[in-house]
Wavefront OBJ file of the C-alpha trace (Angstrom):
o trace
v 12.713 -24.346 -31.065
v 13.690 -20.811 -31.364
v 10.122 -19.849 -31.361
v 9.573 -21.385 -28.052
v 12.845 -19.344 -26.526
v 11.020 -15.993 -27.657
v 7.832 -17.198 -26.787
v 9.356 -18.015 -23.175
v 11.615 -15.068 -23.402
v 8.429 -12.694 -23.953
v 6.616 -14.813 -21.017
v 9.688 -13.896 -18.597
v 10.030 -10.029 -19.694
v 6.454 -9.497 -19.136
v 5.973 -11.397 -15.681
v 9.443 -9.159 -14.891
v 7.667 -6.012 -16.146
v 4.243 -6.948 -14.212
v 6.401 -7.657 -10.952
v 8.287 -4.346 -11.354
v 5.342 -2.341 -11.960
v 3.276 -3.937 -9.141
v 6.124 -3.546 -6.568
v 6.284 0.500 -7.195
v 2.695 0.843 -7.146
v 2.679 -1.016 -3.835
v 5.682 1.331 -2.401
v 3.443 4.365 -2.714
v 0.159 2.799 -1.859
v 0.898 1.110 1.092
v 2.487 3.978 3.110
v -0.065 6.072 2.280
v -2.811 3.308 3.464
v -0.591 3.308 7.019
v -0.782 7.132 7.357
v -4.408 7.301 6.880
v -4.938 4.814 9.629
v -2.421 6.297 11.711
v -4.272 9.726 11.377
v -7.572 7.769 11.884
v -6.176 6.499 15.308
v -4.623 9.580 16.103
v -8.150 11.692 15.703
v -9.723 8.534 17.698
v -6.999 9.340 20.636
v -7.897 12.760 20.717
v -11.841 12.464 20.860
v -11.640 9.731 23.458
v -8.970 12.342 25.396
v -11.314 15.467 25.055
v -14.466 13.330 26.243
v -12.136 12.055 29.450
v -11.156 15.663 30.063
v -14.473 17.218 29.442
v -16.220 19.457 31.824
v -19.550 18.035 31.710
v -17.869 14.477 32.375
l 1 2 3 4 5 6 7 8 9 10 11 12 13 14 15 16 17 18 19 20 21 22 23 24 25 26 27 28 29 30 31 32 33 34 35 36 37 38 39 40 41 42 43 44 45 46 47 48 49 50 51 52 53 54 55 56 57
């Protein structure tokens, strides 16, 4: 029996571990993901502004 508590215990400190590790990975690569498409959209804005605005237009 007490080799299925560390067995389970080892199962739970690892899935803990995984979770931890996966959640601080996310933190950084999601905002970065969001300012990349918020640059993308901003560049988009300004191309679609300049062709609007352009003299030969």
């Amino acid at each position: 029996m007490t080799k299925r508590i560390r067995k389970g215990s080892k199962l739970f400190w690892g899935i803990t571990i995984a979770s931890i590790g996966i959640g601080i990975v996310l933190t950084f690569i999601i905002p970065i993901w969001g300012w990349i498409m918020a640059v993308g959209a901003g560049l988009i804005f300004c191309g679609w502004h300049l062709i609007e605005h352009s003299k030969d237009h």
